[in-house]
N, C-alpha and C positions, 0 to 999 in steps of 0.2 A: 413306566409310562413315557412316552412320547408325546408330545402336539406337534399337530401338524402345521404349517408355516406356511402352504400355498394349497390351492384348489388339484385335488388328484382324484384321477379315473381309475380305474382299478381296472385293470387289461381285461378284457374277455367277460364283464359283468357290466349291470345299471349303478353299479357303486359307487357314490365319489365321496371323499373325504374331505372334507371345507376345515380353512384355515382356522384355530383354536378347537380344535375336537382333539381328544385325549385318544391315546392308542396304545393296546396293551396284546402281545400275543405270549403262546407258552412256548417259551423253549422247548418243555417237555413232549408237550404234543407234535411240534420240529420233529423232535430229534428221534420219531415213534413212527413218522412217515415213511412207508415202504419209496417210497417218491426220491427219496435220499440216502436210504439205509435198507439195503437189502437185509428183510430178518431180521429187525431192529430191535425186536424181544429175544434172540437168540446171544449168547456169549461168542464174542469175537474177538477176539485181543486183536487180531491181523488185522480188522477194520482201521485201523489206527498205524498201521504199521508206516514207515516214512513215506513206501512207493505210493499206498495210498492215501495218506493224508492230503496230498499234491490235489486230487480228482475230488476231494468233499466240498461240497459249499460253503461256503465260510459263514454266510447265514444264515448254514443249516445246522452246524457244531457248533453253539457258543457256550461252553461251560463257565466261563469267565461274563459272560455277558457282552457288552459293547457299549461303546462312545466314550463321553469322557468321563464317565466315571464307571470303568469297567473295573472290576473287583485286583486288587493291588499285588494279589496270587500268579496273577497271567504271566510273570515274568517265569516264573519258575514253569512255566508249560512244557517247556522244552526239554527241562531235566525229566520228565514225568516220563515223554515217548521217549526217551533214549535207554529208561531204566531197563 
């Protein structure tokens, strides 16, 4: 969950998010986005591979999650793509 801390529009919508509303999205449903992931239900190890890791969203992959209390595993990310 997030709150939100100032008054936001939502680009390209009547949407606005007001300060103290709680916000919650799925990674899963991210990271399932053809928008992001060409084939996102298909097996691709190359998805990940170093050249393309550079061109993904960064929050569009968060398996660690994000902020400050982003899961204490993400150190080891690194060792994961190089295996």
């Amino acid at each position: 969950m997030r709150v939100c801390t100032e008054t936001y529009q939502i680009p390209g919508t009547s949407l606005t998010i007001k300060p103290g509303e709680e916000l919650m999205y799925s990674y899963s449903a991210i990271q399932k986005d053809e928008k992001y992931f060409p084939n996102p239900l298909e097996f691709d190890p190359e998805r990940f591979s170093a050249e393309k890791m550079s061109k993904i969203n960064p929050y569009a992959y968060q398996p660690f999650g994000s902020g400050p209390r982003i899961c204490i595993g993400k150190k080891n990310q690194l060792v994961l793509h190089t295996l």
